[in-house]
N, C-alpha and C positions, 0 to 999 in steps of 0.2 A: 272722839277718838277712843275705838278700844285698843289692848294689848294682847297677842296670842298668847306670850309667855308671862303673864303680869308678875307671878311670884319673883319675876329676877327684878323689878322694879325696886326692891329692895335695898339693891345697890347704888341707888343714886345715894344714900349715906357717902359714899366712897368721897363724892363731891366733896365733901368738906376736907379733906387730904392736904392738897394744894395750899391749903388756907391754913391749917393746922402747920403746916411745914414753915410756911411765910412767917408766921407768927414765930415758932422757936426760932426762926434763923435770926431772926429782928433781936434777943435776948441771950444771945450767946454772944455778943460784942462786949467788950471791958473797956470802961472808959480809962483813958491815960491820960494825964497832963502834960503836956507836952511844948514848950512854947510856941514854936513856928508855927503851932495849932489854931492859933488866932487868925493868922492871916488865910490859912484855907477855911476857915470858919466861916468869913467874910466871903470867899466863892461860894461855898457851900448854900447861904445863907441867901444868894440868888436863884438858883439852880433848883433850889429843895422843891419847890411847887411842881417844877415838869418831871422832875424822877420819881416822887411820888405821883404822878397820872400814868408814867408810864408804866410804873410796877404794879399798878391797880389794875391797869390792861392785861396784863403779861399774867396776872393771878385770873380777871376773869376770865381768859384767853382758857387756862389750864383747866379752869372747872366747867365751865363748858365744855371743855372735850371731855372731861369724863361722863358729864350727864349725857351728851350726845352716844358714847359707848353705849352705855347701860340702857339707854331709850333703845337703837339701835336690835341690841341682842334678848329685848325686849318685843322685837318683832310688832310694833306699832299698827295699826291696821285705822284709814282715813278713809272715810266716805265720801265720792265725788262732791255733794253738796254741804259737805261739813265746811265750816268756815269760810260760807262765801265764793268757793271752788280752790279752797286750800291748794289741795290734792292735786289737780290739773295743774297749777302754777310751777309744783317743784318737778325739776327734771329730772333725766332719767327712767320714762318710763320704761319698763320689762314689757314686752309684748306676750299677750296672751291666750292661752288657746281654752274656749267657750263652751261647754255644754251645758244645753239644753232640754230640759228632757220635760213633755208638756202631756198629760194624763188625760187620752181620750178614752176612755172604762166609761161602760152603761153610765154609773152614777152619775157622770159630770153633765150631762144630759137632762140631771134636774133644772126643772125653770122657775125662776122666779121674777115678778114683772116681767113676762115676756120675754125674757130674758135665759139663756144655760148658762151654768159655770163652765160649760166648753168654751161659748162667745166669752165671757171672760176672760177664760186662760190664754185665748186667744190673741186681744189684746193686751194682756198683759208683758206675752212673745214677744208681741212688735213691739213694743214699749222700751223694752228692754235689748232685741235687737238692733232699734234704729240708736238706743243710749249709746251701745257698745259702739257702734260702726263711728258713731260722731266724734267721740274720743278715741277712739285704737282701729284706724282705719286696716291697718298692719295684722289686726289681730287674725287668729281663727275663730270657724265656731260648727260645734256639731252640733246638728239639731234630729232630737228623737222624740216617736211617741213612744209610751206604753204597751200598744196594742203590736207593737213589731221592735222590740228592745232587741233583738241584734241584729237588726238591719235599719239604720240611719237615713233617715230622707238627706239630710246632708251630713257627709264626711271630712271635716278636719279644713272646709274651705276658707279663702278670703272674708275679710267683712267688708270689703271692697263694695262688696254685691251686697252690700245689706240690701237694698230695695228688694232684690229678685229673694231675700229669702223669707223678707216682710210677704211679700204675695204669694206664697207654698203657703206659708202658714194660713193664711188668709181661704184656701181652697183645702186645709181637713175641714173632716167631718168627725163629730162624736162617733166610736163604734158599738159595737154591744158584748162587746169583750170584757172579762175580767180584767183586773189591776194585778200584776204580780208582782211586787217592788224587789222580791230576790231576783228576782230574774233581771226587772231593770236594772239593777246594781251590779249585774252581769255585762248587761254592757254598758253601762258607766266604765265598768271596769276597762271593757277592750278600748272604747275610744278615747279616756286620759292613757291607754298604754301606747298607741298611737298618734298623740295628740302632738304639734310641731313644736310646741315650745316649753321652757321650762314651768313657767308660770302659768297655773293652772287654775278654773273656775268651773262648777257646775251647781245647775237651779234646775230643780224643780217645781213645774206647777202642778197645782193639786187642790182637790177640794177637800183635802183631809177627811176623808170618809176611813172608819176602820178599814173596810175587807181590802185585802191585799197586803194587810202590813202585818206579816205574820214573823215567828221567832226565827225563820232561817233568811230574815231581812238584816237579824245582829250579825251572823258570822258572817256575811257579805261585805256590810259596814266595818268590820273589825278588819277585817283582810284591807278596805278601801284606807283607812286609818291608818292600817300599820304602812302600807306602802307609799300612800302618799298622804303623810301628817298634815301636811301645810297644804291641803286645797282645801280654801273655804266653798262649805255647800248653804245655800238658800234655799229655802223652802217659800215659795210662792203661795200662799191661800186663798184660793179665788171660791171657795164652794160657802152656802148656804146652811145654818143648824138645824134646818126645819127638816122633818123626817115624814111629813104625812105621804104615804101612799098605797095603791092598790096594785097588786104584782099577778101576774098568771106563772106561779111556780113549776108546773108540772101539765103534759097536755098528750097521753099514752096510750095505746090498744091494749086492753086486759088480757082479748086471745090474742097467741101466737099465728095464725095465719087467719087471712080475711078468703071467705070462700063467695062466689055469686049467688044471691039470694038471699043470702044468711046472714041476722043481725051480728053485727060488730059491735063489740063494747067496748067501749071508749071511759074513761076516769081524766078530769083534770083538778088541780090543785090551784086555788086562788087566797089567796091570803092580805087580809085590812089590816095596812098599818095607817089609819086616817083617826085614830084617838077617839073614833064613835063607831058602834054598831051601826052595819047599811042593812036597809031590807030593799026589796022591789027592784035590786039592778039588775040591768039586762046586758047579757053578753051577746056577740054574732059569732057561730059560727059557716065559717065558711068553707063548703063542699065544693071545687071543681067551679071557685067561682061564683058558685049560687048561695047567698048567704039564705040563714033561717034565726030568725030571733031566740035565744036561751034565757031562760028565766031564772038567773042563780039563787040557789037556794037563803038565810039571813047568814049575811056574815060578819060574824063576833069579831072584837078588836083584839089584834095580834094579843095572845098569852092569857086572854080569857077564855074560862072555861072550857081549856084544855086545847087552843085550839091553835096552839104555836105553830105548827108546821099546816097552816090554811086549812080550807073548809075543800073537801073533795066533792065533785060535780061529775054524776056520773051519766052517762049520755051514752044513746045507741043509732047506727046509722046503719044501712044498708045498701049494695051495690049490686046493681045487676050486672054491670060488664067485668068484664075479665082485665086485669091490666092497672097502671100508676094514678092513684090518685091522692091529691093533693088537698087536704084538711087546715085552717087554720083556725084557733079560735080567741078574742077580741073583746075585752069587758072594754069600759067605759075609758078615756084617756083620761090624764090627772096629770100630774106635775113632772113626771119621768115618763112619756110615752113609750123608752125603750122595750119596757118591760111588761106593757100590756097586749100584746099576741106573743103566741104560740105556736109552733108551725109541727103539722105529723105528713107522712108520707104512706099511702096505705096501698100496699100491693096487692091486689084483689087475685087469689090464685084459683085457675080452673080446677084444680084438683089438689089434695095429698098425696104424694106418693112414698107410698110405704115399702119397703123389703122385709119378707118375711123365710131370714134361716133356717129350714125345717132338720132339725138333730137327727130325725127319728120320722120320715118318709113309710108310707104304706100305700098299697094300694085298693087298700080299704076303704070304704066311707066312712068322713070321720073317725078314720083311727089314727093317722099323721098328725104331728105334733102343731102343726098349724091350721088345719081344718077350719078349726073352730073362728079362728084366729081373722082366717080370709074371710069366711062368712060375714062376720061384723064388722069388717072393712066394707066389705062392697054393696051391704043393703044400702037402701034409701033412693030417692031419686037422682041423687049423683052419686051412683058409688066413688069410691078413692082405686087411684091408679096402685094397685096391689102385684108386686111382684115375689113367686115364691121361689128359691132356689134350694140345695139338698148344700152348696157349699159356697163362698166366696171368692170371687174375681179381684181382688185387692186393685187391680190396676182400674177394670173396670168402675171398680165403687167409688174412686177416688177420683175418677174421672166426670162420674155421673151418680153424685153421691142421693140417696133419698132423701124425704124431709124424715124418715124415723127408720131405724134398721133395728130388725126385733132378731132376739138371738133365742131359738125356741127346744131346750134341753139338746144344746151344741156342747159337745166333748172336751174341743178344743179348737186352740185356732194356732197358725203359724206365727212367726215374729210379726213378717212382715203384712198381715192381716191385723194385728192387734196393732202394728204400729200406727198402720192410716186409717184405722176406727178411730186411734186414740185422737188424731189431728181432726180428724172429720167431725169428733165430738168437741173440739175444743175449737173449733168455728161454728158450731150450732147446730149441729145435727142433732137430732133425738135417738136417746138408745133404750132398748126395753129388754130385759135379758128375764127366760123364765128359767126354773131348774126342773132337774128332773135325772132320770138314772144311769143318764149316759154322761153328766155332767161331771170331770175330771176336776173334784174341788182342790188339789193341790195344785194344780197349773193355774185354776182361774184366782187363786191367794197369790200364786207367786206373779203370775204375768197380769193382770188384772185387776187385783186389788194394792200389790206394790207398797206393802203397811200401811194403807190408807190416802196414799198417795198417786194413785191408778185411778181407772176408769169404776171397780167396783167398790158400790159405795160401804161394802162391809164384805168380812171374813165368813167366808163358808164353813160350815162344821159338817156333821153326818146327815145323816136323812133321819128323820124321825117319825116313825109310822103312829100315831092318834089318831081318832079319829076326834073332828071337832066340828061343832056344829055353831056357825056363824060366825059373821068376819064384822070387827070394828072400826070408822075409816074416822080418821081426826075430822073434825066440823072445821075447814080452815078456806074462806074463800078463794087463795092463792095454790095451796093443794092438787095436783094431777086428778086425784081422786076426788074435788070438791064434788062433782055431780051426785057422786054415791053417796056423801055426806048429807045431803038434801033431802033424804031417801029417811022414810020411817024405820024403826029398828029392826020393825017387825019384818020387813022387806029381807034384811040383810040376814038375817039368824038365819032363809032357809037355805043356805049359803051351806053345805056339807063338802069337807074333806076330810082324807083318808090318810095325807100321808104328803110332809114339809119338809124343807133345810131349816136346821136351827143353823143361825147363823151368831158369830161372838160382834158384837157393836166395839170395839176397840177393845180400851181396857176396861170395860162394863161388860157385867155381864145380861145376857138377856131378859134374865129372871126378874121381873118387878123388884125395888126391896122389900122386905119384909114388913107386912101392913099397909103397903101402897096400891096394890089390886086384887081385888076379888076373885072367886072363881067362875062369876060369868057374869053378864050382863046385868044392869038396874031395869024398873019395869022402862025408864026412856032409854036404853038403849047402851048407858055406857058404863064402865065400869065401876065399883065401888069408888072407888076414891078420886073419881073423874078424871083420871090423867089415862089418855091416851095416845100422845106423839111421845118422839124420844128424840135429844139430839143426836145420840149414841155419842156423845162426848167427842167427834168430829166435825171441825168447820163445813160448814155448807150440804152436812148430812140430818136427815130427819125421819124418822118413821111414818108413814101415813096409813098404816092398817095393821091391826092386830090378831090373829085367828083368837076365839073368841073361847079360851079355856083357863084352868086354873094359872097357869103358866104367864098367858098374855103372849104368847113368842109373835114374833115378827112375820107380818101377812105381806107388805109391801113396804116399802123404801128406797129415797130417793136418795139421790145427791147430784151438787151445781159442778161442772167439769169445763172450765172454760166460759163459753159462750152458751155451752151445750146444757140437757142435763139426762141424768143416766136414772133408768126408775127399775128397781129387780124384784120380780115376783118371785115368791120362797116356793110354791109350787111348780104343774105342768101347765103349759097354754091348752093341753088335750085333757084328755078323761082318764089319763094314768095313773091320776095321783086326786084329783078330785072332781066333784059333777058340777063346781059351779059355772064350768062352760054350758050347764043345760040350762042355767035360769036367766032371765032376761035381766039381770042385774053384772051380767058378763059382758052385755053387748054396752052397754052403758060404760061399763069400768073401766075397758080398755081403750075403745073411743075416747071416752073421755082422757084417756091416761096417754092416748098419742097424737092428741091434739096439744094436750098442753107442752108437750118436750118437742115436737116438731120445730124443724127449723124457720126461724121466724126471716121473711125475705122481707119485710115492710121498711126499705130505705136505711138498711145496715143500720149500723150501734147509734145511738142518739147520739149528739156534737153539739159540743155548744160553741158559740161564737170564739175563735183565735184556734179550733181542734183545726188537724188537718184530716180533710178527703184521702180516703184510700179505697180504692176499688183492685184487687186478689186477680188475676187471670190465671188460671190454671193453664192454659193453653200455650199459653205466652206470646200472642201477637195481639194487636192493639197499633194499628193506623191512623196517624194521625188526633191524637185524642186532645179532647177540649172540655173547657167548664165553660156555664153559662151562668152567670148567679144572681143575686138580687140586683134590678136597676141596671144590670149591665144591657147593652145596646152589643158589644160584639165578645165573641167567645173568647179565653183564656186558654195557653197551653198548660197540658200537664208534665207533671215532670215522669219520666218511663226508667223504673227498675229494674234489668232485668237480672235476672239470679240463673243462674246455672241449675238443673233439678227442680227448681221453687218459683217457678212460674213469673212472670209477671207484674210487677205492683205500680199502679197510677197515683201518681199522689197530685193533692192541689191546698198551699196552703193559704191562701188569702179569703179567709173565709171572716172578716173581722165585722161583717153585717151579716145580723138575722136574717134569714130569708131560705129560701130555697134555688139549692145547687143542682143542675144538672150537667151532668158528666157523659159526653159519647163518644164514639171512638168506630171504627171497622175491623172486624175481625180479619181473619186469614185469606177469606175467600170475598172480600169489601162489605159485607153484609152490615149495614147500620147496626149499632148499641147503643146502648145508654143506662143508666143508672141516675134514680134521680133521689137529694139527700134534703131532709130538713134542719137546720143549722137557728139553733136558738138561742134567745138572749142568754149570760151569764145568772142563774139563779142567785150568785152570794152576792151578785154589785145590787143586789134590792133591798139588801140589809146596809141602810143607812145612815147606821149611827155613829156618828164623828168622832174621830181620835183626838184626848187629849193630849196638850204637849207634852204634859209630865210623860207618858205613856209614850210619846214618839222618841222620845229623848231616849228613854229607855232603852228600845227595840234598835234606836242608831247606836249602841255599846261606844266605843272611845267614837265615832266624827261625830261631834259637835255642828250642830246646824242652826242658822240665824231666820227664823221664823219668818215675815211679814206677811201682813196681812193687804190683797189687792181687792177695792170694792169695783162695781161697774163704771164709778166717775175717776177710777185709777189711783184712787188716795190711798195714800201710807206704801206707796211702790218707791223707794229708794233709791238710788245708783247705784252700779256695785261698788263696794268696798276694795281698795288699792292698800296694799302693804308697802311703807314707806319709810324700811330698816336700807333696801338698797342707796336710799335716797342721801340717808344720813347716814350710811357709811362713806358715801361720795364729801358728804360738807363735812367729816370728820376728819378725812384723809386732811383736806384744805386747809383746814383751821391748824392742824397738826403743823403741817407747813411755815402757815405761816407765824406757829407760835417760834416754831424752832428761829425762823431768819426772824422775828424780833425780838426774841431773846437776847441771839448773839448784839444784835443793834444797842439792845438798853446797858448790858454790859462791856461795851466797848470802850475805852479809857477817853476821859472828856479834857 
């Protein structure tokens, strides 16, 4: 037997009250001599034995009600199997409403003996379900997973039906979903708010793995606490201490768009936590189906020699058709299968399509600001679909936006021109802006850069006429300009211009500091003091080229805009301002610089296992629309947004298995669609290192939770616990009773 409020246990001292009272009253009598005292002496002298039994009653009568109080407001708390089935024997029970809540996250999918600590928790459910329904048929019980915590497989039902809810449980499945415990404690919350009866229970089962039990799991607790003090919670432990395993973290396309014929670069991340170094294993991956054996490189045990965050595996494929194709890739299974494939979605596009806004039109050869521009778009044996316009269609662009819109010494633009670049960029279009002297630098600071919170990744100043001979690109594999980084120095020096925007980096100013760069290049190429890029002291901004003089000033720079990313040349795209349109290190630069900000179509933004599907219609019709997902045999509806002005949105949220989603629908005119997504396991459920209780206790702030531990042969699974102050405030009432009517009885004149 525990006590919820033990410190009031204190007051069973009180008990001795009754006794304490008995005694003085027994010693304030004065004996008299009296003679007719003999003769009632003589009754007296019969009598004495049963009036003392009965005042001994009548005393233990009173101290037991006191201790029964104090037990009582002590809040007693019995385990069904404490004393033999105590607890079931005394009447009164309070009927009670049950939750549930059973952790199917990646982790529990670990096996041991053949065995998951899912099938555990699973029986542990029914264990505990069929307990409940056998004593409190009356009862409720809501039962929830993890992987969908405000939405309950069952709500607030009978236990009537224990069987019907023993067999739900009985048909989950582990998913590859993260653990959120704020969130489940979200709806703990809504279903004790809703739950039918005063008396209240809820368990969790779990394999006590860290990830999920993060610091905004206390304020959730503390809210659950303060509002309902008195529901005791249970913490089920069904999971395993062993942590060896091998995970595929990461499985990406390096380029932004996959073209036919052209190798795609591919990088995956695999990372050992198996407590030894592996060599010789082999991964599959699989193309369209057709697997091919991978031979991963040795990989080091997690946090050796630097190698915390996995060993990168980097891999190139190629496609000749046009269109969706479907990549997974597959190391060796081990003790958590959830987490060994990976799944990418690779959209194979016939073309780039580029828009190129000429500021500054001629009818000249190569003398228009984009000349040069379109030339290096359309060589090769696929040229890229190149469109050149003198202005913007805003309605049109937004409609039928490119994969890169290059803005080439443009003036100015309208609100509503700058408004739907601004959106166009923040769902992934590529934007490329050059300058030049028709460029209105107060409108593109005020409408454009926004103090650094616009489309321009930095503040225009004057024009500065230099001339400078060679351009410096940061060595950074991720870089727009990686390709030209590649490029011998000597390459880049004969790189001549005449005439840039100094442009101000925030609150920085352009100027190297003092002793940090040279006046020009080292014999390899980079500055004295080897520093080349610059934050410019804004998030998600960077420098990647420098014109090559005492100065160092800003040759190219990027920044991230959403989805998007925005790259500004400080020169012309023509020969206004410089001739590095005439060297073959132009055709390179800028290829390379609108391939990398192109808008990437390969299977929208990565998802991991519980994200939801959203597919954007700009158009806003969508007939009929469905998902198809992993294992399923028939398709799913989606749910249709539509917005007034804002198009369209399909959403699908049952995404709680890895695999691959596809999404189709009919447009306006019934034309089939589809959209197809790859949905990956939880990377943090692979981090499986077990929470201790000190440490859980912690993170639960005031509720207090009652540990056990459940193995596969169900040992150390308990009853639940019955609070049994109601009980004994019924046999308090009783005894009160009957002390009062045998009181009157023992002093009634004999």
């Amino acid at each position: 037997m525990t006590f919820l409020s033990a410190g009031l246990l204190f007051g069973l001292g009180l008990a001795a009250v009754p006794i304490i009272i008995h005694i003085l009253n027994r010693r304030r009598f004065q004996v008299v001599e009296w003679p007719p005292m003999k003769y009632l002496k003589l009754t007296l002298r019969k009598n004495r034995k049963r009036i003392r039994i009965e005042q001994m009653i009548l005393l233990a009568m009173r101290v037991l009600a006191v201790v029964l109080l104090i037990l009582a407001v002590a809040r007693p708390v019995v385990s069904q199997g404490w004393g033999g089935g105590l607890a079931a024997l005394l009447p009164g029970k309070a009927r009670t409403s049950r939750v549930i809540v059973i952790d199917d996250s990646l982790s529990m999918g670990y096996t041991v003996a053949g065995r998951t600590a899912f099938a555990v928790g699973q029986q542990a459910a029914k264990d505990l379900i069929k307990g409940a329904g056998g004593v409190g048929k009356q009862d409720s019980l809501t039962l929830m997973v993890t992987s969908l915590p405000r939405t309950p497989l069952v709500r607030d039902a009978s236990l009537q039906e224990a069987g019907k809810f023993a067999e739900l449980v009985s048909g989950l499945t582990v998913t590859e979903t993260a653990s959120n415990w704020a969130a489940v404690f979200e709806g703990i919350e809504a279903a004790l708010t809703a739950a039918s009866f005063s008396n209240r229970e809820v368990v969790l089962i779990t394999d006590m793995r860290r990830a999920g039990w993060t610091t905004e799991v206390t304020a959730a607790a503390n809210r659950l606490a303060a509002k309902w003090g008195g529901v005791p919670l249970r913490i089920v432990d069904v999971g395993d201490r062993r942590t060896e395993n091998v995970a595929v973290l990461k499985f990406e396309m390096q380029d932004a768009i996959a073209l036919p014929g052209q190798p795609v670069h591919l990088v995956a991340v695999v990372r050992n936590q198996t407590g030894a170094a592996m060599t010789g294993v082999q991964a599959t991956l699989m193309v369209d189906g057709e697997g091919r054996s991978v031979m991963l490189p040795a990989l080091a045990v997690e946090g050796a020699g630097g190698t915390g965050g996995g060993v990168e595996v980097p891999l190139t494929v190629s496609f000749e058709e046009v269109g969706t194709h479907v990549l997974s890739l597959t190391v060796g299974k081990d003790a958590m299968p959830g987490d060994d494939t990976w799944y990418l979605v690779v959209n194979v596009r016939p073309t780039v399509t580029v828009m190129l806004v000429d500021g500054e039109p001629s009818a000249q050869a190569f003398e228009s600001e984009t000349d040069f521009l379109a030339l290096a778009y359309s060589i090769g044996a696929k040229p890229w679909n190149v469109q050149r316009v003198t202005e913007i269609d805003a309605r049109r662009l937004k409609m039928e936006p490119p994969d890169v819109l290059v803005l080439a010494n443009v003036a100015a633009l309208t609100n509503e021109q700058v408004e739907t670049i601004e959106g166009l960029v923040q769902n992934g279009m590529g934007l490329m802006i050059f300058t030049g002297e028709l460029v209105d630098g107060e409108f593109y600071n005020q409408k454009l850069f926004k103090e650094g919170k616009g489309l321009l990744p930095v503040r225009l100043d004057r024009a500065v006429e230099t001339p400078v001979a060679g351009i410096v690109v940061e060595k950074d594999p991720q870089s727009p300009l990686a390709t030209l980084g590649k490029l011998l120095p000597e390459a880049l020096a004969r790189v001549r211009t005449r005439k840039f925007t100094a442009v101000q980096m925030g609150a920085r100013s352009q100027k190297p500091e003092a002793g940090s760069s040279g006046a020009s290049l080292n014999i390899d190429g980079t500055p004295p003091d080897g520093r080349v890029s610059d934050s410019c002291g804004a998030e998600g901004v960077s420098v990647l080229a420098r014109w090559n003089n005492s100065e160092m000033p800003v040759a190219v720079v990027e920044k991230g805009f959403g989805k998007g990313r925005v790259v500004l040349f400080t020169t012309t795209a023509g020969r206004k301002w410089t001739d590095w349109p005439l060297d073959p290190t132009y055709v390179l630069g800028v290829r390379s610089a609108a391939l990398a900000v192109a808008q990437s179509q390969n299977g929208g933004e990565a998802l991991t296992a519980g994200d939801v599907i959203r597919v954007t219609l700009a158009d806003g019709v969508a007939i009929l629309p469905e998902v198809v997902g992993p294992n399923q045999k028939t398709a799913e509806a989606m749910e249709v947004d539509r917005t007034e002005g804002k198009g369209t949105v399909l959403r699908y949220g049952k995404t709680q298995r890895a695999g691959i989603y596809t999404a189709s629908w009919k447009d306006d005119k019934s034309r089939p669609m589809s959209r197809t997504f790859a949905v990956n396991p939880a990377a943090s459920e692979s981090e499986l290192e077990p929470i201790a209780e000190s440490e859980l206790e912690g993170l639960l702030g005031n509720w207090k939770a009652n540990v056990q531990r459940y193995d596969a042969n169900g040992v150390g699974l308990g009853s639940p616990p019955r609070e049994m102050w109601r009980q004994m405030a019924m046999i308090l009432l009783g005894l009160m009773l009957a002390e009062a009517m045998f009181a009157v009885w023992v002093g009634r004149e004999r």
